[in-house]
Structures are given as structure tokens and as C-alpha cells.
C-alpha positions, 0 to 999 in steps of 0.5 A: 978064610972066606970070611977074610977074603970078603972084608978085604975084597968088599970096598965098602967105602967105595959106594959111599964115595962115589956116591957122594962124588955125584951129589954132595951127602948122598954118600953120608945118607949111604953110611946112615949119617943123616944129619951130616948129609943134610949139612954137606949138601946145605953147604954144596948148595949154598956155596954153588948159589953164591958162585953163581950170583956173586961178584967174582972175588966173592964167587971165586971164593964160594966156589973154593968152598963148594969144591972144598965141601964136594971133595970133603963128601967124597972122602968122608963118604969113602973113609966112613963107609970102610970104617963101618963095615 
């Protein structure tokens, strides 16, 4: 019976996405998935850079592609974490 109460009381997914909600990947690193937070953050950071530097058409769209790549973070860091506890 304790055994139950702690699976279901833990919010294992929840460090890992808030986590990720911080710094892109980070909560992929937390779940042990190394090479999908070196692609998570790569795409964050190069999708933010081209927001910065770029022409608006172009840095409007990199900028639906870094939030789009931090919200993607967030999410698989949560569902990931829950699922491997």
C-alpha cells in the first residue's frame, strides 16, 4: 500500500519539466537522454540566434521555431520523466 502511494504521489515527470522549462534539454539530460538534449538545445539556441539577427519575416518564424522547440522540451521532459519512473 505504500509502495502505491509513493508512484502516484511522486511527479517524477515534473522535475524534468520544469527543468526543461528553464533551459531547453536540460530536462532530457534529467531522464538520462543525452543526445535528445544536445538536439533540443542546438535548435533552441540556433532558432533564438536567427530571431535575434534576422529580418523580421525571417526572425518572426525562428522565433515560432525556438518557442515551439522550448515547449516541446518542456513536454517530453514531463511525459518522459513519468514514464520512466
Amino acid at each position: 500500500m505504500g509502495t502505491e502511494l509513493v508512484k502516484r504521489g511522486s511527479g517524477s515527470g515534473v522535475v524534468p519539466g520544469v527543468a526543461s522549462a528553464l533551459l531547453p534539454g536540460l530536462g532530457q539530460l534529467i531522464n538520462g537522454e543525452s543526445d535528445k538534449a544536445i538536439g533540443v538545445f542546438a535548435v533552441w539556441v540556433v532558432a533564438g540566434a536567427a530571431f535575434v539577427t534576422s529580418l523580421p519575416l525571417i526572425g518572426g518564424a525562428a522565433a515560432v521555431i525556438a518557442g515551439g522547440t522550448h515547449l516541446y522540451g518542456i513536454i517530453d521532459g514531463y511525459f518522459t520523466g513519468k514514464r520512466k519512473r
